[in-house]
C-alpha positions as CSV (number, residue, x, y, z in Angstrom):
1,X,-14.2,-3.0,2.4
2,X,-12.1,-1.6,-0.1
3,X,-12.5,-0.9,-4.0
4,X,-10.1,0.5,-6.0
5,X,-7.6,1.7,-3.8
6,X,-10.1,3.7,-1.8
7,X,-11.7,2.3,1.8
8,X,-15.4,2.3,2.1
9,X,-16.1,3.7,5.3
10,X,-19.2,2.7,5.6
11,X,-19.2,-1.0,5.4
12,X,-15.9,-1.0,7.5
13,X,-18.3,1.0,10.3
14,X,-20.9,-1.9,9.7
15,X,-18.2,-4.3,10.0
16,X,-16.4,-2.9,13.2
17,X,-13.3,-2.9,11.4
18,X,-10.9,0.2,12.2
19,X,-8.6,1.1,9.4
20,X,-5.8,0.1,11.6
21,X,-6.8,-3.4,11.5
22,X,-7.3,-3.3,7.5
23,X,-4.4,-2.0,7.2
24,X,-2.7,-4.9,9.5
25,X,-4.4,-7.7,7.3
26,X,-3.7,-5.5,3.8
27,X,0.2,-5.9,5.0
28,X,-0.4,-9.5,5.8
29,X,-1.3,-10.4,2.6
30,X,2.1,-8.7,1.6
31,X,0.4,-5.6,0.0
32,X,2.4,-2.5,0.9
33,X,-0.4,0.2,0.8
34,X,-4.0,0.5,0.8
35,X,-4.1,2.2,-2.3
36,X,-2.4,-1.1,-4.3
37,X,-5.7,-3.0,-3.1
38,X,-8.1,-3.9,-6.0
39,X,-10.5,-5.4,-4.0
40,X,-10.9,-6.5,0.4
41,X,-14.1,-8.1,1.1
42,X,-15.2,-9.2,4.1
43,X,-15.8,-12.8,3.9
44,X,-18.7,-14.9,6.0
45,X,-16.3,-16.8,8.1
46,X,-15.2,-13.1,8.9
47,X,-11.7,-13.6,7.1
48,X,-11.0,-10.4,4.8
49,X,-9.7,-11.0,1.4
50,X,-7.9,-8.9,-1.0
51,X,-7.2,-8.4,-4.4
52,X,-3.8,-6.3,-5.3
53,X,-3.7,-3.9,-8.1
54,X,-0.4,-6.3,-9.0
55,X,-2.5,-9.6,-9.8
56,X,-2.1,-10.7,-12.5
57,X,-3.9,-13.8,-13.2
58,X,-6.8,-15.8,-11.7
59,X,-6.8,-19.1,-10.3
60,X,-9.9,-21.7,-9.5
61,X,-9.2,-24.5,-7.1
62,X,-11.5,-26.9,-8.3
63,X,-12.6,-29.7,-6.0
64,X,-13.1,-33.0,-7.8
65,X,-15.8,-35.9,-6.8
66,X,-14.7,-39.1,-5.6
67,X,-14.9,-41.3,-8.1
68,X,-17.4,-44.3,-7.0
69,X,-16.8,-47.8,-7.8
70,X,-19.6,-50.2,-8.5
71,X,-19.4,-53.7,-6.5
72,X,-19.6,-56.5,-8.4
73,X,-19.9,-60.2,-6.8
């Protein structure tokens, strides 16, 4: 939805997503202005993510297995 700073009309149009509404969830995510968003993507449970310009590191949440135990008798 965004790249760079700049809005990409056309997937927001595809989306339905006015530039009101971006700019709602943008500030929601405690990013001032558009224009400090790396990234918003549209996600597939229809949650938007972004990216700030001011990020400075990445972080995984890794999910770990359960360990399973073998029964012995």
């Amino acid at each position: 939805l965004v790249y760079h700073g700049k809005p990409i009309v056309v997937h927001m149009a595809q989306a339905k997503i006015t530039m009101d509404e971006l700019d709602a969830v943008i500030r929601e995510h405690g990013v001032d202005k558009i224009q400090d968003v790396a990234l918003a993507v549209l996600e597939v449970d229809g949650n938007i993510s972004i990216l700030s310009n001011d990020f400075k590191h990445h972080t995984v949440k890794r999910r770990h297995a359960h360990k399973i135990v073998a029964k012995t008798d």
